[in-house]
C-alpha positions in Angstrom: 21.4 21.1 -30.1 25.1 20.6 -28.5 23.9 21.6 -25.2 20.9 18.8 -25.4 23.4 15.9 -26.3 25.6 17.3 -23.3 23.0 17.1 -21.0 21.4 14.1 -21.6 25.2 12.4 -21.6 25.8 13.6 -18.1 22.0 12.4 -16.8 23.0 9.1 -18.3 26.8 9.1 -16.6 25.3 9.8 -13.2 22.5 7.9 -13.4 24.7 5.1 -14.1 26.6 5.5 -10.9 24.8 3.6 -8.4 23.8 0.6 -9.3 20.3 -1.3 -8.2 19.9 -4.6 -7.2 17.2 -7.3 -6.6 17.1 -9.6 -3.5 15.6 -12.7 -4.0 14.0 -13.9 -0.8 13.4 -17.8 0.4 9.8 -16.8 0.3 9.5 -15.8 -3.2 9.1 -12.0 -2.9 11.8 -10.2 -4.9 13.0 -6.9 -3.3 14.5 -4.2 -5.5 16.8 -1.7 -3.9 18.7 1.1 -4.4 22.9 0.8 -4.3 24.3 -3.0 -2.9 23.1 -4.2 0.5 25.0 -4.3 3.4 25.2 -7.4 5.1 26.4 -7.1 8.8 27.9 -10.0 9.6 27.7 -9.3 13.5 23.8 -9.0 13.7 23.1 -11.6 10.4 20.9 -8.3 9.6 21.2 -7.4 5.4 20.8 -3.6 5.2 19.4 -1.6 1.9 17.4 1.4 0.5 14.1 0.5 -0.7 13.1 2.2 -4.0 11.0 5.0 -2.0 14.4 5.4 -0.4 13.8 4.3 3.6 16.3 2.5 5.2 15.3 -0.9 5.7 16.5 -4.4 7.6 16.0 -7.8 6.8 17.4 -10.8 8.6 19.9 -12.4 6.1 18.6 -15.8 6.8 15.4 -14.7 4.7 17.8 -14.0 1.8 18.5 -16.5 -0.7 20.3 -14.0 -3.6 21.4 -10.7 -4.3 21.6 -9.9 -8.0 22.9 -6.4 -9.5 20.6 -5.0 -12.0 
């Protein structure tokens, strides 16, 4: 029973890790991602994972919030 508790502790500790968050865009779509974006402040392009885990780019003019989950 020891060895259950163990392992579901540690699932929960790593999955607790990375943190998701939602981007709100000026459209109305809400995008959820996987880790924080990455704004580059050279291009004006905000960079995330998408939750089926593909790199994706959005210009950050199109971005009206970024909320942690």
């Amino acid at each position: 029973m020891k060895w259950i508790l163990s392992i579901v502790a540690a699932a929960l500790l790593v999955s607790g890790c990375s943190s998701d968050y939602v981007m709100a865009t000026k459209d109305g779509n809400m995008i959820m991602t996987e880790g924080k974006p990455v704004i580059d402040k050279e291009t004006g392009l905000v960079k995330y994972v998408d939750q089926s885990g593909h790199e994706v780019q959005i210009n950050s003019d199109e971005v009206s919030t970024i909320i942690e989950r």
